[in-house]
Each structure stands twice: as C-alpha cells, then as structure tokens.
N, C-alpha and C positions, 0 to 999 in steps of 0.2 A: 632155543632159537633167539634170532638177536632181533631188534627193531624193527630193521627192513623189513626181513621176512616176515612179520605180523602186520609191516603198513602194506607188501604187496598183497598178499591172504588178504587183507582188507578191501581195498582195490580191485583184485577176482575177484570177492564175495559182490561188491556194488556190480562190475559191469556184468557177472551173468544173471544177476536179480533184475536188470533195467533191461539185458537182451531177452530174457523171458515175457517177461513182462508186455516189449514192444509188441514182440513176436504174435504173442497171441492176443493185443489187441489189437493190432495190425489185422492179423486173422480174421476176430469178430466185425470189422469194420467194413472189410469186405464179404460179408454175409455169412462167413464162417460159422459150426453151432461143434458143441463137444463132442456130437458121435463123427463130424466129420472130417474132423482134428489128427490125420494120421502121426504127428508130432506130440500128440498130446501128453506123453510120459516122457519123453526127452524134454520136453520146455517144463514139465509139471519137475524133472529129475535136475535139470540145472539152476531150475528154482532154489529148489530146496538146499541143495548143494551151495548155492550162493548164499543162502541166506546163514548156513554153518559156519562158510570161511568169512563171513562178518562179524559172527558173533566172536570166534574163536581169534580171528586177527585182532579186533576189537579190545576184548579184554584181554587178550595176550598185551598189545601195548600197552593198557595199564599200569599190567603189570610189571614190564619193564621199563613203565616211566616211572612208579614207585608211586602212584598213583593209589590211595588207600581209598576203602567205599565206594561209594556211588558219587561223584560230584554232581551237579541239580545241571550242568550242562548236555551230562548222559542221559538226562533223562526225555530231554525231548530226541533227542535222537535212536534211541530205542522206541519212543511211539512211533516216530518216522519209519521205521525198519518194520517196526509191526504192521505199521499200513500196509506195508508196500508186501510184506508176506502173505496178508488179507486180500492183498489187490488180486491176486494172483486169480480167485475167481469172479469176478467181478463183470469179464468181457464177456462169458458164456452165459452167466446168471440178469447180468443188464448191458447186452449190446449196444444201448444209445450210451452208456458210459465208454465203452471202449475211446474212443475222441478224448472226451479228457482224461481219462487216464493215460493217454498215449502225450498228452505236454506235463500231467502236472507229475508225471513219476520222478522225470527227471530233474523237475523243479524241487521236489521234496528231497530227491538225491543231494541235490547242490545246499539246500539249505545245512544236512546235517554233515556234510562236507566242512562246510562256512563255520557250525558249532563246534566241528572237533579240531579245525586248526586255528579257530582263535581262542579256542575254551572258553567263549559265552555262554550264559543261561543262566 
C-alpha cells in the first residue's frame, strides 16, 4: 500500500474512535446505563475497528516513511490512543465523567495529530 492509504486508514481509525467514543458519552450524559444501550456492540465494534485502522495505518506509515524503531515522539501518542481505547468504558462505569470525556477526547486527538505531523517529543 502506498502513503495515502495508511494516512487515510489512519484518519478512519481517529474519526470512528472519537464518533464512539462521543456517541456513547453523549449516551451516558443523558442518563443512559449499559443494559440500556441498544447500540452498545455497534459503538463497542467501531471502537475497536477504529482503534486497528490506527494502529495498522500508523505503523504502516512508518514504515513507508523508513522510519526505523520507535522514535520518543510515538510514544506519547500511543498513550494517547491507549487512553482513549480505555475511555471507551469510562461513560457507563463513571457517568459524571461522560462531560469531560466528551471535550477532552478530541483534545487529546488533536494533540497526537500536532505530534505526528511535526515529529515532536
């Protein structure tokens, strides 16, 4: 596969990890709880799905940037991506979180956005 296609695979992976994510703390926010969640395997299945074509677009670019190892600016953005895989129960398990998870997802989005197209860290 060439470039692109690993930066768009990357791209999907962020926006159905951040629309899960809204989705079901949107959900909890408005008093939603897990048994009542008829969505709850479609946003649990786009999750995860998201979180694949990130890892996989991800180091696919790497690798066709000839990018060797782990460079120290992948590495906060792999925590970033772990959080936000973790977030994923967070709404149903602490409701009064849903609120900020619902601004700081997309903030932590942007951060590791910020790390990978200036390669800081």
């Amino acid at each position: 596969m060439d470039l692109t296609t690993y930066k768009l695979m990357h791209l999907l992976g962020m926006a159905l990890v951040l629309m899960s994510l809204g989705a079901r703390a949107f959900f909890a926010m408005q008093g939603g709880d897990k048994l009542s969640d008829k969505a709850r395997g479609l946003g649990a299945g786009t999750h995860g799905v998201g979180l694949l074509l990130l890892l996989v677009g991800g180091f696919g670019m790497l690798a066709k940037l000839g990018i060797s190892g782990v460079p120290g600016w992948i590495h906060p953005k792999i925590l970033i991506w772990l959080l936000l895989g973790l977030a994923v129960a967070v709404p149903y398990r602490k409701p009064e979180l849903a609120k900020p998870l619902w601004f700081a997802a997309p903030i932590l989005a942007l951060i590791a956005a910020y790390l990978g197209l200036t390669k800081l860290g």
